[in-house]
N, C-alpha and C positions, 0 to 999 in steps of 0.2 A: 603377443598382441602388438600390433603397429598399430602407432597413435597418430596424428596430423601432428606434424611437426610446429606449422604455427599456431598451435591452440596452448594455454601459457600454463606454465606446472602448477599444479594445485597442490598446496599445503596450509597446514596452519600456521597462524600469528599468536605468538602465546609469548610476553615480557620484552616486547620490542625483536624475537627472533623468530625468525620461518623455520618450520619442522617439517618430516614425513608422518610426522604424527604415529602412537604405539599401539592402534587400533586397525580394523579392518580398512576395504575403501570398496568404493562403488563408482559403476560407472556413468559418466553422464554423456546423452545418446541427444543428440542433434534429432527434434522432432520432423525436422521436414525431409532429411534423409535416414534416419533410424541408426545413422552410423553413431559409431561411439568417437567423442571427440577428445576424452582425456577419463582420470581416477580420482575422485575426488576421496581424501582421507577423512577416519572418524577419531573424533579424539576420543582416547581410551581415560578411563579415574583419572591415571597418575596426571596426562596432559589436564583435565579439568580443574583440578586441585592447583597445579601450578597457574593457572590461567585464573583464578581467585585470589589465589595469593598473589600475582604479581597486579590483580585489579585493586588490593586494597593496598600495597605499594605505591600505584602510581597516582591512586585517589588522594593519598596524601602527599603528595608533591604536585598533581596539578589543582587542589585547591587551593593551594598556594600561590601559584602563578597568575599574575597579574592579568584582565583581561583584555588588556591591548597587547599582550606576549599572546595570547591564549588566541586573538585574533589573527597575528601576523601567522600564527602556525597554518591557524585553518584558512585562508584566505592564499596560502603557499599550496595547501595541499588542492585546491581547487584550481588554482593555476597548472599544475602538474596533472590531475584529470582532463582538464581544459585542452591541454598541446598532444592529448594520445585522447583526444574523444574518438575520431573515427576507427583508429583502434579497438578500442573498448565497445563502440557498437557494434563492429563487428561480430564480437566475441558475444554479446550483447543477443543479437541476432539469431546467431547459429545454437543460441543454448534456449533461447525463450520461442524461438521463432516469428516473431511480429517482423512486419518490414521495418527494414535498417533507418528510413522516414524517420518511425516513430521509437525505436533504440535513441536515436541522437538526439529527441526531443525529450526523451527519456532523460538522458544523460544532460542533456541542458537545463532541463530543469531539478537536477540532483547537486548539479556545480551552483545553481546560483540559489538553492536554498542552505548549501554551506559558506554560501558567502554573506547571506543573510544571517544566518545566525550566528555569525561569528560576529557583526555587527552589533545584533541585540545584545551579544552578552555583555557588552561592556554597555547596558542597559538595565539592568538586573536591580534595580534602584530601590532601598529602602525607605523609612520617612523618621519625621523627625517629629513625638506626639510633643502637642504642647502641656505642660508639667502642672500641677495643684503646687507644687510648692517651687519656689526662688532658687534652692539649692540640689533641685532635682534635674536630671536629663533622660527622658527615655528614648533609646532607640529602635525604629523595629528593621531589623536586617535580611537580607534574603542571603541565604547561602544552598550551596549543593549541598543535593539528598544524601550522596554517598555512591558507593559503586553501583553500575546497572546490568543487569542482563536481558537480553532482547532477543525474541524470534523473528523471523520477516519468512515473508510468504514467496513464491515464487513468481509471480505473475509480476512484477515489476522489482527486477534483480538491483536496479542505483536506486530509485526514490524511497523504496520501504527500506532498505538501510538506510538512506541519508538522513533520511526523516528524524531518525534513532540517532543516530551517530553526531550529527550535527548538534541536535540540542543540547545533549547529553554531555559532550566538549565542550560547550559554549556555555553552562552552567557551570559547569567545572567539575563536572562527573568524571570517573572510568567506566569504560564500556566494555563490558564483554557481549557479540552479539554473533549468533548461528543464524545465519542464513540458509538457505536453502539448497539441498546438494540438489536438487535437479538443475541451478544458475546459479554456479559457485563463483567464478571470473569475475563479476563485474565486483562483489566482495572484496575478493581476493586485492583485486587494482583498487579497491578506495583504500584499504588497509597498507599497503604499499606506496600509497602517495602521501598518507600522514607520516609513514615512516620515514621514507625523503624527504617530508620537510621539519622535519627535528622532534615528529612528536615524541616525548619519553617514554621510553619502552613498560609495557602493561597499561598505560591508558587505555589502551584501546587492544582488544584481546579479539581473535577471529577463528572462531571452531566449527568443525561439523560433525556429525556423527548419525545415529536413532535419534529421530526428534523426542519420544517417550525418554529414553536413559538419557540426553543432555540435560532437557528441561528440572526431572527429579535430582537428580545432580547437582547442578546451578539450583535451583530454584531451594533443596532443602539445606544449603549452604546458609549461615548466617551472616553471611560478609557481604553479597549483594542485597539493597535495600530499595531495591525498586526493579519494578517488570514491565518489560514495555513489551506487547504481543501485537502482528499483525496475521489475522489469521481467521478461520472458522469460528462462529461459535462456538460448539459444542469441544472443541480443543481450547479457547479463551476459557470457558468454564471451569475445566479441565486446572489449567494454568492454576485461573483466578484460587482456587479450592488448595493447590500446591503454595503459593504463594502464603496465603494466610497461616501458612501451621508458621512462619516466624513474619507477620506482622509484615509484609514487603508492600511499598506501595504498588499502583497497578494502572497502567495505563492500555484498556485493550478496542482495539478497532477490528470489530467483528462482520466485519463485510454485508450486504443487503439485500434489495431488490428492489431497485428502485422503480416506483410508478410514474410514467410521464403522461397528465394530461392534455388534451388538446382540444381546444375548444372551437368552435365552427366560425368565430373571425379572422383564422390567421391567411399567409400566404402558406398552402399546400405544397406546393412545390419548394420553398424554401426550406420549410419547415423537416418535410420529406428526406430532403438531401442532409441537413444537420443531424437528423435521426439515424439515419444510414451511417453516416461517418462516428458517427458518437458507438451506436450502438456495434458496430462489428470492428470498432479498435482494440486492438490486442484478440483479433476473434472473442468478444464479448468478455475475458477473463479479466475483467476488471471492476472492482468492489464496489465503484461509482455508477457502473453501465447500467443504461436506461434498459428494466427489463419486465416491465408491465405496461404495455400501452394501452392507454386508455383513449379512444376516440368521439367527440361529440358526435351525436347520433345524424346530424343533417350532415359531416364531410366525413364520413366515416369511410363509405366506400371511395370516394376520389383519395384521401390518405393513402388507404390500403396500398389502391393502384401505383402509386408515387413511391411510396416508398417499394412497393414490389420490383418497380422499376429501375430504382438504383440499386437493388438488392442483387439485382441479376446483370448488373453491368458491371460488378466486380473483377477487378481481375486477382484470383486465387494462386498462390503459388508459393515458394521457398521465399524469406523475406531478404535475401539477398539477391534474388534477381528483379530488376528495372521494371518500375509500373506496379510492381505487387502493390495491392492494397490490405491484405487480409492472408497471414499467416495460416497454420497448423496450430492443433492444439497442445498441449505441454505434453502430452503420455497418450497412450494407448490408453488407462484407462480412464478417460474420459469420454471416450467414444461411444460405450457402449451406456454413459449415461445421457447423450445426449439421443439416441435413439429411444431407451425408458420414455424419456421427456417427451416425445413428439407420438408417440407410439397412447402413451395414457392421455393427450389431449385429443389426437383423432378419437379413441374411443370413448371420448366424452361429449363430441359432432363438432369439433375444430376440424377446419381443413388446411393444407399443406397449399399455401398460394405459391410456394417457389422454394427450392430443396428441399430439406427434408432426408436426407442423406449423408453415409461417407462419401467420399471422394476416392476416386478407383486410382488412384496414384499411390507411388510410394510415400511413405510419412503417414501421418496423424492428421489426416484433412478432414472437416467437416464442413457440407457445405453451409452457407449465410442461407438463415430457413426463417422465412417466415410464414407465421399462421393467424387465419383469422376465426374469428367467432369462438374467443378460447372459453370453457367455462372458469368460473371462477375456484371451482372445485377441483379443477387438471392441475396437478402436481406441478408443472411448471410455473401456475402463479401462484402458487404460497411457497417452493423453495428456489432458492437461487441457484440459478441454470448454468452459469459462469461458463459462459457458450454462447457459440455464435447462433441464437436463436432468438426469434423476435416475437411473443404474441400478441395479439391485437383484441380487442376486445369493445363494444358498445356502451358510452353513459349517456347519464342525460343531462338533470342541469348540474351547475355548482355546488351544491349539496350532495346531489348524487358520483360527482366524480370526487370530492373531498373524502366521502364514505369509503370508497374503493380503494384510496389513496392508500387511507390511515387501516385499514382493517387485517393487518400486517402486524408481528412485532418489531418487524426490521424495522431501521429507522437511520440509515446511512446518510444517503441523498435524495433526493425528488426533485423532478422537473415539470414544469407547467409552461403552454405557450396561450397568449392568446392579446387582443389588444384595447381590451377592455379594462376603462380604466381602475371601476371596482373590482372587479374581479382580481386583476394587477395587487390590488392593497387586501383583496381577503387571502390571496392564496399562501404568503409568507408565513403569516402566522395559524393559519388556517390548516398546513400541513403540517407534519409532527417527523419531522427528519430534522439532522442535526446539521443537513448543506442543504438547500431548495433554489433551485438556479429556476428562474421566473422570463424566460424566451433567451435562454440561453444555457447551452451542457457545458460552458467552460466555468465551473464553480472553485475553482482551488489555484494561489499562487501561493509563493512562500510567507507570504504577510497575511495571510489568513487562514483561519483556523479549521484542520481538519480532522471531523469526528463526528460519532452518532451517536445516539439517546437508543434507551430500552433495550430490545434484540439485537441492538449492531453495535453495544458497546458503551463504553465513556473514558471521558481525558480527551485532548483534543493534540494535535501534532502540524505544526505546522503554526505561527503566528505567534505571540506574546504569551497567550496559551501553553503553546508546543515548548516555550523555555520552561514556563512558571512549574509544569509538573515533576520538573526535574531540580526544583529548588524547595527546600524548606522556609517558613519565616519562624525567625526570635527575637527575642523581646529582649533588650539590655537597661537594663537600669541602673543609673551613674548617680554617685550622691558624693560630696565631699566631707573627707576622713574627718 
């Protein structure tokens, strides 16, 4: 088999060295051409064991390390992302397939949430109780939990590592974390840039393999003491269940479905276009995407039309060529559940306003579909479609579009647009998501906290938060001999 020469060798990171790893490998296939672009290896026991053992090695020399050492490291190693980003989007691109656009925005916001927390760790601040007695001192201190292990999802190859990886350093954790063999590269290069900039080998540990045989593995080890999962439900559960037979703490973001209200005094046409871009980035494969629309019953049908409108002005294609707006989907097998989906809402009297289809090209294309008059009973609004598919649906007042909201267990994100100003002040609390962007889908930077309640999860990643789960508190108490 010929490989593309510049697609960059895939191995594992296990004690500060790259391996070929003593396990099988698999290939990873470029969605928008089906071609295979390189092998990515699985770690076999022996590599996992050693990948434990050199986590609880290097857990005990980097919580040692001072956290302005601990900063310069990571703040190095983001520089070193930084000067090979269009690189790394690249690669970025051809394994995820989104346009290259939104790889680099990807990757920009991956570099500067490492630079952030490299920040807060020298943050990490305990306090000082005041004492019942003259010759007492209590202190309460925060320290790292201990070594981590962490899964991350496919659908955004830099942010759901870094997320992980960053805190985890900047507490003063080791990391062991599997990423995803379908978008191994963008791993592979964060893990390579900590190791050019001095980190100590086993801090930071990078394997792939069967997500089932890593997770049982790693997870029924006693040495790792915390789980950080991005991923499905019913595999968080999965985890969560594995995790508890040795006590591991647990931090899982179990992805949504989020509802976006719209209520009859906005601008339509504004609104429309925000909806369009928000909803078909990454072709919908993204854990925050708006994917229950909910529309006030007087602009119900001008919405529709607006956003049908920029729905089909899309330009589809390989996200490395100019203008693409909207990628391929990750696999083949996601195609045929995007047709399930659209297939069980017609038969329920939803109609297909604009796609509704594959795409007769080479790749994994579906086209951006929207539907209106979805029932609330069509499979698409009660599970996450993680697709480029939009349906639409009729409320009526605030009560009734809160009802619709909340009648979910997911509980990731929700959006609400409208410019009224009660309404403004009931929807925040009023909706039961753990991010609620209120006339706007940009809800997440690296200073604020990313997570859900209920069906989508808990622990939050991302903000003061995203450190604290990855530190313990203790109580010292100081008394003179």
């Amino acid at each position: 088999m010929t490989l593309p020469s510049d697609y960059p060798r895939l191995q594992l990171f296990v004690a500060g060295e790259w391996r070929e790893g003593s396990g099988e490998r698999e290939p990873v296939i470029e969605p928008a051409t089906g071609e295979i672009l390189g092998e990515v290896p699985h770690a076999s026991s022996a590599d996992l064991d050693e990948a434990l053992a050199a986590s609880l090695a290097g857990f005990a020399l980097w919580k040692r390390t001072a956290p302005f050492e601990r900063q310069r490291i990571l703040a190095d190693a983001a520089d070193r992302l930084e000067a090979r980003l269009d690189e790394h989007a690249v690669n970025l691109t051809r394994e995820m397939g989104k346009p290259l656009a939104e790889s680099r925005l990807e990757l920009g916001a991956a570099i500067g949430t490492l630079r952030w927390f490299g920040e807060e760790g020298k943050r990490a601040y305990g306090r000082l109780v005041p004492s019942r007695q003259s010759d007492l001192r209590q202190l309460v201190v925060k320290e790292p939990v201990g070594p981590v292990v962490a899964f991350t999802a496919w659908n955004f190859p830099a942010i759901n590592v870094m997320r992980k990886v960053a805190a985890a350093l900047a507490a003063g954790c080791s990391i062991t974390i599997k990423a995803s063999e379908e978008t191994p590269a963008t791993a592979v290069a964060i893990a390579r840039a900590f190791q050019e900039a001095g980190l100590p080998g086993g801090v930071l540990n990078a394997v792939f393999g069967v997500p089932d045989t890593i997770s049982r593995h790693l997870l029924g080890s006693p040495v790792a003491r915390k789980l950080s999962f991005t991923g499905s439900a019913p595999v968080g559960i999965h985890l969560q269940k594995l995790a508890a037979e040795t006590l591991k703490r647990t931090t899982l973001e179990l992805g949504g479905h989020a509802p976006v209200l719209i209520f009859d005094d906005v601008d339509i046409e504004r609104v429309a276009r925000a909806a369009v871009a928000s909803k078909f980035r990454n072709a919908g494969q993204v854990c925050v995407s708006p994917t229950r629309f909910y529309v006030q019953e007087g602009v119900y049908d001008a919405f529709i039309d607006a956003f049908a409108e920029g729905t089909r002005a899309m330009k589809i294609g390989d996200g490395l060529e100019d203008g693409v707006e909207m990628g391929p989907l990750i696999a083949e097998r996601r195609l045929p559940i995007m047709e399930r989906l659209v297939e069980d809402a017609t038969s329920r009297g939803a109609s297909v306003v604009c796609g509704g289809e594959r795409l007769d090209r080479v790749g994994t294309f579906y086209a951006p579909t929207v539907l209106r008059d979805v029932d609330d009973a069509s499979s698409i609004m009660n599970d996450e479609p993680f697709g480029p598919l939009a349906p639409i649906a009729p409320f009526g007042d605030l009560e009734d579009g809160l009802e619709k909201a909340n009648r979910l267990a997911a509980g990731l994100s929700a959006y609400a647009f409208t410019r009224d100003a009660a309404r403004i002040q009931a929807l925040g609390p009023g909706i039961d998501a753990g991010m609620v962007g209120v006339n706007s889908f940009q809800i997440h930077v690296p200073e604020t906290p990313f997570g859900g309640v209920d069906g989508s999860g808990y622990g939050s990643e991302g903000s003061v938060e995203g450190l604290e789960v990855y530190l313990r508190t203790k109580l010292i108490t100081e008394t003179a001999p």
